[in-house]
N, CA, C and O atoms as a printed pandas DataFrame, in Angstrom:
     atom_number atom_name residue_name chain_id  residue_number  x_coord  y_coord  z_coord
0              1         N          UNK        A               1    4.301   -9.461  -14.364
1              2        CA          UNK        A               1    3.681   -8.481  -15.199
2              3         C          UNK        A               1    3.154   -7.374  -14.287
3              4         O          UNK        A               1    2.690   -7.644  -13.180
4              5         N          UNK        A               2    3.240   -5.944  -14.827
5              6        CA          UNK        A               2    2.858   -5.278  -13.760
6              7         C          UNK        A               2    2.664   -3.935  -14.768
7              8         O          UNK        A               2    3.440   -3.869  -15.721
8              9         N          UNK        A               3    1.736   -2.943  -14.613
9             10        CA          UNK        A               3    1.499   -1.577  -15.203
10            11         C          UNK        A               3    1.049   -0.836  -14.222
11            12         O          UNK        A               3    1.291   -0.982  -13.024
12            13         N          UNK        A               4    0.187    0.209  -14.884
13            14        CA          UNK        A               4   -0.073    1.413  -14.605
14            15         C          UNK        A               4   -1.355    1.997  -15.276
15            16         O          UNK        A               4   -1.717    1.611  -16.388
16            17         N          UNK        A               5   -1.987    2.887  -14.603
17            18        CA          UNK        A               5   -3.076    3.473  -15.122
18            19         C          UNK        A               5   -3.629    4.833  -14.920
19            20         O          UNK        A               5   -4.220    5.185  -13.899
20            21         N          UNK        A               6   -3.330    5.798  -16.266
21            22        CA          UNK        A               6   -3.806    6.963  -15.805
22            23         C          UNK        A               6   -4.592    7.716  -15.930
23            24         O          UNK        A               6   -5.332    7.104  -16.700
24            25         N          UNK        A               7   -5.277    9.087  -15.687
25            26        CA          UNK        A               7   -5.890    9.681  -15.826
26            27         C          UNK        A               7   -6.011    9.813  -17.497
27            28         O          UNK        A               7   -4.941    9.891  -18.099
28            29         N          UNK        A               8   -7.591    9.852  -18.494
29            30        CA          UNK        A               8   -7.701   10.113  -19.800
30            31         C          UNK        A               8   -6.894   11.196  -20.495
31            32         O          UNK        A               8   -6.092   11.018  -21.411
32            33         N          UNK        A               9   -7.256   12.442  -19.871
33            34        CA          UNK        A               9   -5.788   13.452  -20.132
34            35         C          UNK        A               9   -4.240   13.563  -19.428
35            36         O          UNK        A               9   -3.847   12.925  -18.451
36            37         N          UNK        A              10   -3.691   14.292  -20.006
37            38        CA          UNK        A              10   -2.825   14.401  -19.623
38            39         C          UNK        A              10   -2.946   15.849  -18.626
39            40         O          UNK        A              10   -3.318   16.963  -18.992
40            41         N          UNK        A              11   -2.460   15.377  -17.139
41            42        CA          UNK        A              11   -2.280   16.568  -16.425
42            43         C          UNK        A              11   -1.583   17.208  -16.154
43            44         O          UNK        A              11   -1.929   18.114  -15.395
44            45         N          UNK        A              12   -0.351   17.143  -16.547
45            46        CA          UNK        A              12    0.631   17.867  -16.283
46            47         C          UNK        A              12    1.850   17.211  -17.108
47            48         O          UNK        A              12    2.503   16.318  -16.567
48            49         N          UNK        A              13    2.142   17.611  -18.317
49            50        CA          UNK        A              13    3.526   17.005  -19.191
50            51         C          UNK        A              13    4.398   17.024  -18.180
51            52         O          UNK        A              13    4.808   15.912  -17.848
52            53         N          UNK        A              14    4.848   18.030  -17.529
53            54        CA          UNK        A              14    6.193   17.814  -16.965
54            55         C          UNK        A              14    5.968   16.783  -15.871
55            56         O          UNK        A              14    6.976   16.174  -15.512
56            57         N          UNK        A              15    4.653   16.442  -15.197
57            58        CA          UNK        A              15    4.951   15.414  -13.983
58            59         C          UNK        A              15    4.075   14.576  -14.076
59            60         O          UNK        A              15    3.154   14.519  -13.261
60            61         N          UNK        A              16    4.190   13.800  -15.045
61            62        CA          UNK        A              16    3.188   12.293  -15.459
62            63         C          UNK        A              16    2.369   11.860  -14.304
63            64         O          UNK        A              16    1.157   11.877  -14.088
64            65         N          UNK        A              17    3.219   11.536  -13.748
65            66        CA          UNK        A              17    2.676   11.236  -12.159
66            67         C          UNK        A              17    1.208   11.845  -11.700
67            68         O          UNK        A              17    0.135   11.395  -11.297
68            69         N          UNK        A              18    1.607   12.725  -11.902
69            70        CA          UNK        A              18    0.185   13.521  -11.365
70            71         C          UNK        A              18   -1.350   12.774  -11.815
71            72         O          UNK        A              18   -2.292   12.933  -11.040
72            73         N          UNK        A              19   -1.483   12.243  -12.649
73            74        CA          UNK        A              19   -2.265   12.011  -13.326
74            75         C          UNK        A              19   -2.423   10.292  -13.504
75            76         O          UNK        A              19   -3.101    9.596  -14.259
76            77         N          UNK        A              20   -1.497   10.005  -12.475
77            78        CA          UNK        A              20   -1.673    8.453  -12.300
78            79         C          UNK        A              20   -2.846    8.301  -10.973
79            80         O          UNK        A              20   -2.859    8.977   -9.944
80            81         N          UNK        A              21   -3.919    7.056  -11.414
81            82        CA          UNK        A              21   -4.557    6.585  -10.655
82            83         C          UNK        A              21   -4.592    5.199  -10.045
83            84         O          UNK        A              21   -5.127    5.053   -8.946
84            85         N          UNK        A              22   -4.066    4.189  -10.674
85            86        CA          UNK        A              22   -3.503    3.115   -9.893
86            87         C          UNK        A              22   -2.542    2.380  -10.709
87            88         O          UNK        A              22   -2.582    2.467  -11.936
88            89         N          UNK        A              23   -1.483    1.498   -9.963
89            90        CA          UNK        A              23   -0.676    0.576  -10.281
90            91         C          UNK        A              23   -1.227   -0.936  -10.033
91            92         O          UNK        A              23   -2.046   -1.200   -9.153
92            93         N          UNK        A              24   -0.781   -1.700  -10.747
93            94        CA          UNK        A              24   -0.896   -3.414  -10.814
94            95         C          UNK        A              24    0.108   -4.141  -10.810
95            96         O          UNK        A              24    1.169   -3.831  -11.352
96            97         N          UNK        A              25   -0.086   -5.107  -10.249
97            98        CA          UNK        A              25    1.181   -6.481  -10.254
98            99         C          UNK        A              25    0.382   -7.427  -10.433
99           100         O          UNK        A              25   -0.736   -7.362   -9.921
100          101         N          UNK        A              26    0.755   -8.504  -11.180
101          102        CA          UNK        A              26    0.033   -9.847  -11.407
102          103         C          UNK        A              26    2.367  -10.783  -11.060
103          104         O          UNK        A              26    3.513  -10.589  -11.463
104          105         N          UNK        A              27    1.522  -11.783  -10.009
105          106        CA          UNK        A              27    2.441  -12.483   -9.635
106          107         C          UNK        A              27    2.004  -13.877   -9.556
107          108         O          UNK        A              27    0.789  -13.849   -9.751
108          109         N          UNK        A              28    2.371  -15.027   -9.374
109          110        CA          UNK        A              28    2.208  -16.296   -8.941
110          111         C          UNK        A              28    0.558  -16.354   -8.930
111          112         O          UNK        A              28    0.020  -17.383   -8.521
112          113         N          UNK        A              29    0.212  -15.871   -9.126
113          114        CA          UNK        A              29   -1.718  -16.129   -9.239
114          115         C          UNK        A              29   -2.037  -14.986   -8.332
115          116         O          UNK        A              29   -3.193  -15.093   -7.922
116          117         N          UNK        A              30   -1.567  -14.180   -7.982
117          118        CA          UNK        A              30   -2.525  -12.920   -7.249
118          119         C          UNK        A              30   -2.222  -11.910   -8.460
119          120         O          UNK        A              30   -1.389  -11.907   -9.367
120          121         N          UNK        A              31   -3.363  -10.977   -8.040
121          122        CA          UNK        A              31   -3.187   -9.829   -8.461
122          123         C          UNK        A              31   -3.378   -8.645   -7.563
123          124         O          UNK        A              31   -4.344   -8.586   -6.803
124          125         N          UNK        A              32   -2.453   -7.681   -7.639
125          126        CA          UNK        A              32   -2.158   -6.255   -6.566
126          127         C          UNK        A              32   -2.607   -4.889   -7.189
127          128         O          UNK        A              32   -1.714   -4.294   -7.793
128          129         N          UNK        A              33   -3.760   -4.328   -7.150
129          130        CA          UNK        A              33   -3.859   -3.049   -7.729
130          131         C          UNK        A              33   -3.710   -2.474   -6.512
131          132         O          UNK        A              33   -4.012   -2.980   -5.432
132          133         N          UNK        A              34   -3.017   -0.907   -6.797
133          134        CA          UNK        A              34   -2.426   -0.201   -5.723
134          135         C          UNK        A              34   -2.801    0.846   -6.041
135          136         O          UNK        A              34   -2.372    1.191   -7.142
136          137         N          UNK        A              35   -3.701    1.829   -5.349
137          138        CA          UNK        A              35   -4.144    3.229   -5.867
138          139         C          UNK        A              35   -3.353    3.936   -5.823
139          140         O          UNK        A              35   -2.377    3.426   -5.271
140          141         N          UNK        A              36   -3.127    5.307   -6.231
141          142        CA          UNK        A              36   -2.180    6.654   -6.132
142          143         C          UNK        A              36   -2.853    7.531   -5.222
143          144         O          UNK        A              36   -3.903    7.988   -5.674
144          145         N          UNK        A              37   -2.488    7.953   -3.870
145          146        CA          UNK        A              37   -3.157    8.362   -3.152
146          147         C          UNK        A              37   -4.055    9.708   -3.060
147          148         O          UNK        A              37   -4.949   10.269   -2.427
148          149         N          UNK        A              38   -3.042    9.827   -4.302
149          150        CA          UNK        A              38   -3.067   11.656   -4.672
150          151         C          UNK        A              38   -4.613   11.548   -5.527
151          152         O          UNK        A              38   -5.587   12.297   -5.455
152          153         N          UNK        A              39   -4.467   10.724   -6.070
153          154        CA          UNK        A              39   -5.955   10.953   -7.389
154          155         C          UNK        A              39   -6.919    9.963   -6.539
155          156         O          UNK        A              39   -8.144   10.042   -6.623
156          157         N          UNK        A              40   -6.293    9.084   -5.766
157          158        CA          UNK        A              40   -7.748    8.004   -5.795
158          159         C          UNK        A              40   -8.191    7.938   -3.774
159          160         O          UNK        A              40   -8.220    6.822   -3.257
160          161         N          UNK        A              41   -8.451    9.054   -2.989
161          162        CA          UNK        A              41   -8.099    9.368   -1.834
162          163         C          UNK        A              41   -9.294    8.476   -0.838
163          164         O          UNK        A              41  -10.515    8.528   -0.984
164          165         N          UNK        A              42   -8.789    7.941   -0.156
165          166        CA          UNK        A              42   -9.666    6.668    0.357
166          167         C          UNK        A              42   -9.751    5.667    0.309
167          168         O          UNK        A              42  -10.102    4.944    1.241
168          169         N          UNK        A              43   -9.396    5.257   -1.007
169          170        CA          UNK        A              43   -9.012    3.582   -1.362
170          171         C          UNK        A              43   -7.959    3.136   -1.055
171          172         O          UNK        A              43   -6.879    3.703   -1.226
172          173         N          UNK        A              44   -8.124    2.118   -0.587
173          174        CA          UNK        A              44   -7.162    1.065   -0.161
174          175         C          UNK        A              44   -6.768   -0.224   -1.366
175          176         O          UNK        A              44   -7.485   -0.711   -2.240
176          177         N          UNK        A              45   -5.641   -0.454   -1.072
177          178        CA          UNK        A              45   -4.934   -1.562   -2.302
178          179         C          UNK        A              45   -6.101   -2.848   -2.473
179          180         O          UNK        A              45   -6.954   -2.882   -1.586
180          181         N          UNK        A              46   -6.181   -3.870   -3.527
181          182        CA          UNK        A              46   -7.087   -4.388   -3.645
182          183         C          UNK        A              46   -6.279   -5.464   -3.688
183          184         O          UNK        A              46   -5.108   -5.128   -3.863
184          185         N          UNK        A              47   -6.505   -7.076   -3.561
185          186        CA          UNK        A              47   -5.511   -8.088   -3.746
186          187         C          UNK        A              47   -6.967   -9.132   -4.143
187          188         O          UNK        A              47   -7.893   -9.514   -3.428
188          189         N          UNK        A              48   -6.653   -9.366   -5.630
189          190        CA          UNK        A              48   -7.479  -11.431   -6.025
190          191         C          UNK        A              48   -6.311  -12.188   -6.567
191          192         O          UNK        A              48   -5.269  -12.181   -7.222
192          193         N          UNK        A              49   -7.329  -12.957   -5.734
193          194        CA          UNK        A              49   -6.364  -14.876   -6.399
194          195         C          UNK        A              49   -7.268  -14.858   -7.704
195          196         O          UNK        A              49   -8.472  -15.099   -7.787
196          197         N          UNK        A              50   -6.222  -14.452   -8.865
197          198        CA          UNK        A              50   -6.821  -14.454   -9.854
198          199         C          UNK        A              50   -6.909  -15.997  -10.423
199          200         O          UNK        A              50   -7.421  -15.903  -11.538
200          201         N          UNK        A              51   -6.705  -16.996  -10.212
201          202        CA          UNK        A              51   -6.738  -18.185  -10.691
202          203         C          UNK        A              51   -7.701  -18.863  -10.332
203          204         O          UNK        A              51   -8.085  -19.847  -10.965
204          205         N          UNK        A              52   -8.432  -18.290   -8.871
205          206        CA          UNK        A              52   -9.591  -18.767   -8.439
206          207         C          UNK        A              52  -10.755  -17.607   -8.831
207          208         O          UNK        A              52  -11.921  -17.998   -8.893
208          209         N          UNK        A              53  -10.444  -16.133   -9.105
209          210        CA          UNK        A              53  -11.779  -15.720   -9.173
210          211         C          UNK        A              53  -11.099  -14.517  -10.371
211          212         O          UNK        A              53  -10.637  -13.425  -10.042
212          213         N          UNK        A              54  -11.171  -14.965  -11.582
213          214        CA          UNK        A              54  -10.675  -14.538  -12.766
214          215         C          UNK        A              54  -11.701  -12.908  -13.012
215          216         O          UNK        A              54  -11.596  -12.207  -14.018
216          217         N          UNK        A              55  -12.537  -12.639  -11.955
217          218        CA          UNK        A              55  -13.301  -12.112  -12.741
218          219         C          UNK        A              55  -13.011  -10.616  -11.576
219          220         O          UNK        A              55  -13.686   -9.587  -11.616
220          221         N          UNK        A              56  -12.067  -10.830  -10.793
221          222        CA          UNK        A              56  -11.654  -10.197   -9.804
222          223         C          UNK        A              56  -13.057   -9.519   -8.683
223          224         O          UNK        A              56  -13.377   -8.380   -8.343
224          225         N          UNK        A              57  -13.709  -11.177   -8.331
225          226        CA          UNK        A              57  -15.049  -10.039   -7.616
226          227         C          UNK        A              57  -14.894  -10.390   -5.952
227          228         O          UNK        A              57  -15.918  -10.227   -5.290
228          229         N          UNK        A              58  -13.949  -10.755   -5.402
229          230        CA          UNK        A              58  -13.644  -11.000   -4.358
230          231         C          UNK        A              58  -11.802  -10.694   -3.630
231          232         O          UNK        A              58  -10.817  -11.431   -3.646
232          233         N          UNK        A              59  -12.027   -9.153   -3.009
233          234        CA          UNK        A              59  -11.098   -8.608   -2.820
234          235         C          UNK        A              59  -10.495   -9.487   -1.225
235          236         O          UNK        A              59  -11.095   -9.711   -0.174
236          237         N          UNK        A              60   -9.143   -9.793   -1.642
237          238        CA          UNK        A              60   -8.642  -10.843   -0.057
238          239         C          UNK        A              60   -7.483   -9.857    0.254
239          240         O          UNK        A              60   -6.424  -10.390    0.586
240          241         N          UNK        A              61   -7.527   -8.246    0.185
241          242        CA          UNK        A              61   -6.820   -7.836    0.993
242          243         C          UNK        A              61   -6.801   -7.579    1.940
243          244         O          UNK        A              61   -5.863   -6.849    2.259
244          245         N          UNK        A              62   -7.628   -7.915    2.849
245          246        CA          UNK        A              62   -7.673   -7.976    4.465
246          247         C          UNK        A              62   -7.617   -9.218    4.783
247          248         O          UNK        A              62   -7.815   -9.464    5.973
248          249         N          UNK        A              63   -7.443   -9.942    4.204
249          250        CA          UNK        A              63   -7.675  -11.797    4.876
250          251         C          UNK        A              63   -6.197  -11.671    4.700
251          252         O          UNK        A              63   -5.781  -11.682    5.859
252          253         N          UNK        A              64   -5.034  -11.542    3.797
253          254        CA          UNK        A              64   -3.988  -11.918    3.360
254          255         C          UNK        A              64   -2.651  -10.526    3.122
255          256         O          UNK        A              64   -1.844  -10.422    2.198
256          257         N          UNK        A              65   -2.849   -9.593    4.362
257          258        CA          UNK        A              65   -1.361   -8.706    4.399
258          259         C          UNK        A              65   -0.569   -8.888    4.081
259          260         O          UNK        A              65    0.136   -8.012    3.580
260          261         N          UNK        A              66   -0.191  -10.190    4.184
261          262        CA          UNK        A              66    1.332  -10.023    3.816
262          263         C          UNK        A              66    1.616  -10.682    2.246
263          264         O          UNK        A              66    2.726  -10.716    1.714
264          265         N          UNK        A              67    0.628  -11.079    1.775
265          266        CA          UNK        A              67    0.653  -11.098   -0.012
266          267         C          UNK        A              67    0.439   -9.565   -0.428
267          268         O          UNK        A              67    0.944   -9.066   -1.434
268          269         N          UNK        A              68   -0.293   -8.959    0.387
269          270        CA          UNK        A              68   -0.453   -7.748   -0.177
270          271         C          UNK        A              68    0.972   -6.717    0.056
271          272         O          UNK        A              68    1.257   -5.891   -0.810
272          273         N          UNK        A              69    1.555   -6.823    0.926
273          274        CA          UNK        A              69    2.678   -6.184    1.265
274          275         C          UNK        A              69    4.245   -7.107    0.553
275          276         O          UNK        A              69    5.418   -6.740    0.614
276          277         N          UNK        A              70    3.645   -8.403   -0.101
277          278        CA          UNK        A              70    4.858   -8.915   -0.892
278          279         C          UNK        A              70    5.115   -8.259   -2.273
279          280         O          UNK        A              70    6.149   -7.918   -2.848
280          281         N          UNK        A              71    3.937   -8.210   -2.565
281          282        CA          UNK        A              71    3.342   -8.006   -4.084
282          283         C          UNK        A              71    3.406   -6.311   -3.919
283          284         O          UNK        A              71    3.651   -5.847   -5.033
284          285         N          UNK        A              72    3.301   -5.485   -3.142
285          286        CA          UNK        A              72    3.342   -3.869   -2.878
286          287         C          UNK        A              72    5.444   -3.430   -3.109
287          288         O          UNK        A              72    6.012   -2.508   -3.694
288          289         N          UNK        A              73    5.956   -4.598   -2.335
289          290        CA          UNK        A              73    7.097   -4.332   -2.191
290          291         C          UNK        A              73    7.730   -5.034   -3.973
291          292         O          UNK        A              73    8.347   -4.413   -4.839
292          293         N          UNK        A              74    7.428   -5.983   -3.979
293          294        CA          UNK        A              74    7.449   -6.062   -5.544
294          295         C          UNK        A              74    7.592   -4.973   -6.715
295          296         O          UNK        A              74    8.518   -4.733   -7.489
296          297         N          UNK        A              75    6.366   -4.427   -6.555
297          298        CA          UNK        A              75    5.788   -3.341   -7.669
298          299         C          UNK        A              75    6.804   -2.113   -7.577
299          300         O          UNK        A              75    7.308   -1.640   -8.596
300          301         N          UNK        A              76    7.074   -1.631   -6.320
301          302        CA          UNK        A              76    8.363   -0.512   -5.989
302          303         C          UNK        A              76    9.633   -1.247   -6.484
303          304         O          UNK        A              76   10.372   -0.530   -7.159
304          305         N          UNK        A              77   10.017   -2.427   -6.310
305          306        CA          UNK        A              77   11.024   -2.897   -6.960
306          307         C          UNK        A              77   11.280   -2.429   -8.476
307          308         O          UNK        A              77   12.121   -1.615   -8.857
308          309         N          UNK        A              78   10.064   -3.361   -9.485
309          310        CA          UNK        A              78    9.895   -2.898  -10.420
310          311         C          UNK        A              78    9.763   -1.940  -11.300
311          312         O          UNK        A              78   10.440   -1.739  -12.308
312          313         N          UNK        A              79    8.708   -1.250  -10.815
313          314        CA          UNK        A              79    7.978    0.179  -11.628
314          315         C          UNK        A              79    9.507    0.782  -11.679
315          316         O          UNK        A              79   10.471    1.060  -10.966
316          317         N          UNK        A              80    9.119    0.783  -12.793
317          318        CA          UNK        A              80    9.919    2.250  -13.528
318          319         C          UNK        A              80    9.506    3.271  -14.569
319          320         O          UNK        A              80    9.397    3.090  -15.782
320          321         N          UNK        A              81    9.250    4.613  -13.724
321          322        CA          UNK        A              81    8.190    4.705  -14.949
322          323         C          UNK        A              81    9.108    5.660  -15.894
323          324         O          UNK        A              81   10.244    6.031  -15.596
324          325         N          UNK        A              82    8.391    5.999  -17.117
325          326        CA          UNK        A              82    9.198    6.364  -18.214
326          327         C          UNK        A              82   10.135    8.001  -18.280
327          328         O          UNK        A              82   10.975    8.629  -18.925
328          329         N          UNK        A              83    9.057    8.060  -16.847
329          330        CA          UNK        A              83   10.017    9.997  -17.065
330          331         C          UNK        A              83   10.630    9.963  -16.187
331          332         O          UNK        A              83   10.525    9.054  -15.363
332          333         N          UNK        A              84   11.651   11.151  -16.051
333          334        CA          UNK        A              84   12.781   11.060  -15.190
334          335         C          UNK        A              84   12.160   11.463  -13.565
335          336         O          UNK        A              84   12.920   11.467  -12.597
């Protein structure tokens, strides 16, 4: 399972994008939110073992790179977003 999340308005019809602020992956019990660098400048990707901390209050993306870079390479697999 995996989405997207954007800005309340719309910023630009012709380039959706613009107006995106982060992406998600939920895989095997983690979860990957991935900021858009453009809107969210400073933040870094976030990674929980959602099966152990459902409430997402303990970020293990520095303990665990390479879930975070499985689940990153994942989401580019996937995402497709709706405009050309």
């Amino acid at each position: 399972m995996s989405g997207e999340c954007f800005t309340h308005d719309a910023v630009d019809l012709d380039r959706p994008e613009s107006g995106l602020r982060w992406r998600w992956i939920v895989r095997d019990g983690w979860k990957l939110i991935l900021p858009a660098a453009w809107n969210e400048p400073g933040t870094r990707p976030e990674l929980y073992r959602i099966v152990d901390d459902p409430f997402e209050r303990s970020d293990l993306a520095a303990r665990h790179p390479r879930q975070v870079d499985r689940l990153r390479r994942q989401l580019e697999k996937d995402w497709k977003p709706a405009w050309p």
